[in-house]
N, C-alpha and C positions, 0 to 999 in steps of 0.2 A: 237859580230858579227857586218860586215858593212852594215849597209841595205839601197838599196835606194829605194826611190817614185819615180815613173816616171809616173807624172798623164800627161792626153789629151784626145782629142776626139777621135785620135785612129779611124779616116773615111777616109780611112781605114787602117788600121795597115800596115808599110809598112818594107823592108830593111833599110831605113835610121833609123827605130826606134830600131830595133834591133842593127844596127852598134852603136848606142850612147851607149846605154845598154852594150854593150861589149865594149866602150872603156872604158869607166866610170869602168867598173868592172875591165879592164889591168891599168887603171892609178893612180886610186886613192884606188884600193885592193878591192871593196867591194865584197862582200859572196854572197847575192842576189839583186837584185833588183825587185822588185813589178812592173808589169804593170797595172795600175787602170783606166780604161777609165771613162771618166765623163758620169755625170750625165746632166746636162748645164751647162754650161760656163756662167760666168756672162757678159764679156766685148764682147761676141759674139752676134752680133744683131739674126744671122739665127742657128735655132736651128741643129747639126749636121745631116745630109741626111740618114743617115742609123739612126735606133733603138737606143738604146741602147743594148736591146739584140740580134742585128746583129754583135754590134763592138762589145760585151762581145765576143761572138762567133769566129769573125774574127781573135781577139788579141787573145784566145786560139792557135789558129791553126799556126798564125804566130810565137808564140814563143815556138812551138812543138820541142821536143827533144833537145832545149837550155837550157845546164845545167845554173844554177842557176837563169833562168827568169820565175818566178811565176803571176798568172794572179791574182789579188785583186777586192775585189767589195766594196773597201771602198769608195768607190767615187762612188758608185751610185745615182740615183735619189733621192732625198728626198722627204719625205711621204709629208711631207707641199707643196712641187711644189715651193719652195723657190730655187736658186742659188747653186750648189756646191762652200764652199771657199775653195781656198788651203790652208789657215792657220787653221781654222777648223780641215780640213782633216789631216790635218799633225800632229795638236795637239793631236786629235782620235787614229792614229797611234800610235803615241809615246805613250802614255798612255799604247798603248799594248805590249809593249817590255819590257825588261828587264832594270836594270837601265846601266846594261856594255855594252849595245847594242846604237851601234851610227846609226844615219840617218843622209841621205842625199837626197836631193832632186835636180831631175835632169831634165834638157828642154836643146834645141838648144838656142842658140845665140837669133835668130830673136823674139822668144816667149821670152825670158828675157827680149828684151827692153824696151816692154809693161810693166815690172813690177810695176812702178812707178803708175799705175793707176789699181793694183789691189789692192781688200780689205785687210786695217791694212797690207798694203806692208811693212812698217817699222819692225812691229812686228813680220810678217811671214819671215822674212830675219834673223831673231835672234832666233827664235825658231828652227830651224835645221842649217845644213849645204847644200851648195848648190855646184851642179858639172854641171857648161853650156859648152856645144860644140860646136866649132864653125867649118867650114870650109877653107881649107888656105885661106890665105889673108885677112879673114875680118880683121876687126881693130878692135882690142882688147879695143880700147882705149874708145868707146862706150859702153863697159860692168860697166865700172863705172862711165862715165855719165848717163845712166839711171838710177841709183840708188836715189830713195827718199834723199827727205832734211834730214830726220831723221838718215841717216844712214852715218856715218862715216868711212873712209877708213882708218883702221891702219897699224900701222908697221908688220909684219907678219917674221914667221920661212923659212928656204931654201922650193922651191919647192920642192914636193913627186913627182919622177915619169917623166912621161913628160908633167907633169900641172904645170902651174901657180899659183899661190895664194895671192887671196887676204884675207885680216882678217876686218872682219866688225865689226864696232861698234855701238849701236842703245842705245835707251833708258834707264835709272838705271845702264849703261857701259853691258850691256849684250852684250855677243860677238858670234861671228859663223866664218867661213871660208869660202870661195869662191874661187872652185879650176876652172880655165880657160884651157879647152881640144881646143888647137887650130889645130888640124889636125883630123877633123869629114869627112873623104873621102867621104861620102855615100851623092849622090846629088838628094835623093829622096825627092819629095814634093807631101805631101795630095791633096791637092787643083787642082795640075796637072793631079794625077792618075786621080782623079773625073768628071775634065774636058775633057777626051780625051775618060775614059768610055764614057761619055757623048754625045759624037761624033760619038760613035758607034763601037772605036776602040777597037782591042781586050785588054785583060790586058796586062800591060808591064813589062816588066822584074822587075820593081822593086817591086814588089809584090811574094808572097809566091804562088808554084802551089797551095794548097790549098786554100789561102785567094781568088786567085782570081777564084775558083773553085765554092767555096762557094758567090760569087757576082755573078757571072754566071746562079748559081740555084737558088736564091730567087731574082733575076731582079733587084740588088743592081743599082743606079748610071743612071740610063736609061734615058733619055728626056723625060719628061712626053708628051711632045708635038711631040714627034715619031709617026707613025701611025703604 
């Protein structure tokens, strides 16, 4: 089976995370993918605005009657109050699978160029496969200038699908693939819905009626400085 991870903060689970999730599963074939909302993000100075178990909640409802998008809580908070890693979590995972079952790990474009300064970037880049999407016109060309020193860009087989691929190579010659979704239509952004919540504005189309049902009822998003 294809399985991917699709960890984030998921504040709040929106369309555009759903549209990767499904292109990821039309381009590169996979069977399910996982939505795992974090626990904290390490490179994130402000801790996400909702819960955790608000966005566990929200990411239910937004991937409600999406065949094959399952909600995870392997990425939850840890009992030490230490950082969620993604190479951790992904190693946790695979441990729990089968030995014929592949992973892959999936983000947009913008969250991949950061990768260079997350933990044992090298190492977590070879321990699965990774599927990033982008929107037209970015420049692909930036997906592997962000890649750490440690990681080498090989020769690679025809693209699958209508991805791209590249074939990485990292440490002891361990290898992965790195397939590039460059047509991600969905131009929805976190940081936008929460800002315009914020403003006082209703929710906007790019949110689920439920998700934005459920921020409506427990006063998700508000200006604490509204009167």
């Amino acid at each position: 089976m294809r399985i991917g991870f699709f960890g984030g903060s998921f504040d709040p689970p929106h369309r555009g995370h759903v549209a990767l999730a499904r292109l990821a599963m039309e381009s590169v074939g996979l069977d399910r993918v996982l939505f795992a909302p974090v626990g904290l993000q390490p490179l994130k100075r402000d801790r996400p605005q909702a819960s955790f178990a608000d966005r566990l909640a929200m990411t239910k409802l937004a991937i409600a009657g999406e065949k094959g998008l399952e909600l995870s809580e392997i990425d939850a908070p840890r009992s030490d109050g230490r950082p969620n890693y993604t190479v951790d979590t992904v190693r946790a995972l695979r441990a729990s699978l089968t030995a014929n079952d592949e992973l892959f790990c999936l983000m947009g474009a913008d969250s991949f160029l950061s990768i260079g300064k997350w933990y044992r970037a090298g190492d977590l880049l070879v321990t699965c496969d990774f599927i990033v999407a982008a929107r037209p016109g970015f420049d692909l060309g930036r997906i592997a200038a962000a890649l750490p020193g440690s990681i080498a860009v090989a020769s690679c087989d025809a693209p699958e699908g209508n991805s791209l691929v590249l074939c990485l190579r990292g440490a002891g010659q361990r290898e992965s693939r790195l397939y590039l979704l460059p047509d991600l239509m969905e131009p929805a952004s976190a940081s936008g819905i929460r800002a315009s919540l914020q403003r006082g504005a209703e929710a906007r189309w790019e949110l689920e009626p439920a998700v934005a049902a459920y921020i409506r009822e427990h006063g998700l998003y508000r200006d604490s400085r509204a009167s």
